[in-house]
N, C-alpha and C positions, 0 to 999 in steps of 0.2 A: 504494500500500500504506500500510495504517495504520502509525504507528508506537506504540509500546508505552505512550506518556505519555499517546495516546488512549483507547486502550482500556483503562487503567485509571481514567482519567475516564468512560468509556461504564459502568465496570463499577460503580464506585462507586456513579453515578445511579441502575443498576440495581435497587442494594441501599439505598437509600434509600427506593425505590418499593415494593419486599421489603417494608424495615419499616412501612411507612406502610402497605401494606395488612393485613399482621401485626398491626396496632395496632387499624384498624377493625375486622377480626376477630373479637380480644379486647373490643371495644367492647359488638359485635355479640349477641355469647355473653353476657355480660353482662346486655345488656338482657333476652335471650330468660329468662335466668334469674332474673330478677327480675320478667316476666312471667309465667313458672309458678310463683312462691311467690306472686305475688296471686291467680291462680288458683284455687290448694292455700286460699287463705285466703275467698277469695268462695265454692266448692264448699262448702266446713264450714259458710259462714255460711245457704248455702241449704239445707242438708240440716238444720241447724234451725230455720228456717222451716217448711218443708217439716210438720218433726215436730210443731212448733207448730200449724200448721193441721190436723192429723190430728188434734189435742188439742182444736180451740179449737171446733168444731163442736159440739161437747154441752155445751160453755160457753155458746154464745150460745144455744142450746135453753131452757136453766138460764133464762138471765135474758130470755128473753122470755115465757116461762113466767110469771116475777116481777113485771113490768111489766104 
């Protein structure tokens, strides 16, 4: 039988392992969330594009017209 001085040693390590994966987690979530504000930030940046090139077609007409 175990005695008590073990298993609060077994339980400590327990809770070390606890935090330690608590931490990666928090890591984890983090990244995902700083992955979807680049996201939110690249989408905007090609939705004007996008509008640019709906724009820019009677532009180049224009000037090959000119040329």
């Amino acid at each position: 039988m175990e005695d008590s001085g073990e298993v609060k040693t077994q339980f400590g390590k327990y809770s070390q392992v606890l935090d330690l994966i608590r931490k990666r987690l928090d890591q984890a979530v983090e990244t995902v969330d700083q992955a979807a504000v680049r996201t939110r930030a690249i989408e905007s940046k090609l939705k004007r594009v996008e509008s640019a090139d709906e724009v820019e077609p009677d532009n180049v007409i224009r000037l090959a017209n000119v040329g």
